[in-house]
N, C-alpha and C positions, 0 to 999 in steps of 0.2 A: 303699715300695720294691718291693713285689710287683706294684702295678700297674704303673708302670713296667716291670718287665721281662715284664707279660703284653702290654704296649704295643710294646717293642720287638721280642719273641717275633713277634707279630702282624706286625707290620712287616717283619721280615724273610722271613716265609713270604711276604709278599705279590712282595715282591720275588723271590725263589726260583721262583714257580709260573710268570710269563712262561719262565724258562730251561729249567726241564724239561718247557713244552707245546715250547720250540722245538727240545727235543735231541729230543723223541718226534715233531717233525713232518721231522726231518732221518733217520730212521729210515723205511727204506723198509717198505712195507707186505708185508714176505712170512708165506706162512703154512706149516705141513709139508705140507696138503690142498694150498694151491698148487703146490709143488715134488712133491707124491708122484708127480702123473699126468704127471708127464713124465720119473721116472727108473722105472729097470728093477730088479726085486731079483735079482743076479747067477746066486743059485740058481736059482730056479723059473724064469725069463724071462718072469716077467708084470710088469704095471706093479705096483712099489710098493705101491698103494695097495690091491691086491686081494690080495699075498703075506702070509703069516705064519709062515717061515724066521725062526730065529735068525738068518740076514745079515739079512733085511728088518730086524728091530728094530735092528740093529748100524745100519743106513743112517738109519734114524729117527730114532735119538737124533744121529748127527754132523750131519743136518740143523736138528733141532730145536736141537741147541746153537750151530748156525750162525745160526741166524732170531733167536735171541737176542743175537749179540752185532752184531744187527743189520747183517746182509750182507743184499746185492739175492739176487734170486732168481738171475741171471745169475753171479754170486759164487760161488753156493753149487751152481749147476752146475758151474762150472771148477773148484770143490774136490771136487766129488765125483769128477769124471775126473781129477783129479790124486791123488787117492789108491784111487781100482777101476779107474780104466780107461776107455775112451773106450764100451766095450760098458753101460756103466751108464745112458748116456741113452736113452732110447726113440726118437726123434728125431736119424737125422743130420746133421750139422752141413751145412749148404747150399756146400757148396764143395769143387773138383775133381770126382773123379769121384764122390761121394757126390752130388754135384749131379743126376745123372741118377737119383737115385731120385723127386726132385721135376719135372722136368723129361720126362722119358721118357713117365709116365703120361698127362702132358698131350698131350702132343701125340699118342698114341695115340688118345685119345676127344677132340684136333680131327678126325683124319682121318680117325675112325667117322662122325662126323657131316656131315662133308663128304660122305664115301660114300655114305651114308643120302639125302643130299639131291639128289645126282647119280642113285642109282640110282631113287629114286622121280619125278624128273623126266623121263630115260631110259622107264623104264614109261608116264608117262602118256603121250609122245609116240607110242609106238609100238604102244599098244592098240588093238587095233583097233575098229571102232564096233561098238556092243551092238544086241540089234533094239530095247530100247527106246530106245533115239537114233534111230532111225529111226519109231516111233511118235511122238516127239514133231514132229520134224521133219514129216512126214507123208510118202508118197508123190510123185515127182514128176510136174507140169505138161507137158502138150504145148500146143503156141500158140494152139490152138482153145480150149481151156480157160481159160487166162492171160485172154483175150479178152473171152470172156464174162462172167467174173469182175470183170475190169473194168467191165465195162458196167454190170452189176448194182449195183458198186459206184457208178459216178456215178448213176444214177437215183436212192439215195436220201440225194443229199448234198443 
């Protein structure tokens, strides 16, 4: 009788282990390290992960009780601004006028670079020639010269 139930014992774990690798693979992957560096500890106003305010711990543990009962990382931002505040995220949300905090930046360092590249073309056009450009170039020819040099040149072609 005893093996029999080490037989069906066995058996059923075996069956058991498929369901709990697939309720742990339906469990997203977040971690408190994942989530710290993107919310803010209310007190100090630095990221989470570098604060150590009794709020920072208070925020730690409702995250880490969150990552536990297996919410996305995305979850577990919307419950943190649902219960501190929208000032908790480090990161404003990309939309209205929060948008021009992503947006603004850009297009200031396109039109640097635009600038940069207009003003340094501007410059070379209108430098004017160095005397070493005119060392390389050399001197110029009068037609008696030109002349000669020609000739010189066919003789020893």
């Amino acid at each position: 009788m005893s093996r029999r139930c080490a037989v069906a014992l066995t058996a059923a774990l075996l069956l058991l282990a498929p369901a709990t690798s697939a309720l742990a693979a339906t469990c997203p992957r977040t971690s408190l390290p994942d989530v710290e560096d993107e919310v803010m500890c209310l007190v100090c106003g630095v990221p989470l992960a570098l604060a150590d305010a009794p709020q920072a711990q208070r925020e730690r543990v409702f995250i880490t009780r969150m990552v536990r009962q297996c919410r996305s990382k995305g979850e577990i931002e919307s419950a943190l601004v649902a219960q501190y505040g929208p000032r908790v995220l480090a990161l404003p949300k990309a939309s209205g006028f929060r948008l021009a905090a992503y947006v603004v930046p850009a297009l200031v360092a396109a039109f640097a670079v635009a600038g940069l590249g207009l003003a340094a073309a501007r410059r070379r056009r209108l430098r004017p020639a160095s005397p070493r450009d005119e060392l390389v170039r050399g001197p110029a020819l009068d037609s008696g010269q030109a002349a000669r040099i020609d000739a010189d040149l066919e003789r020893y072609r």
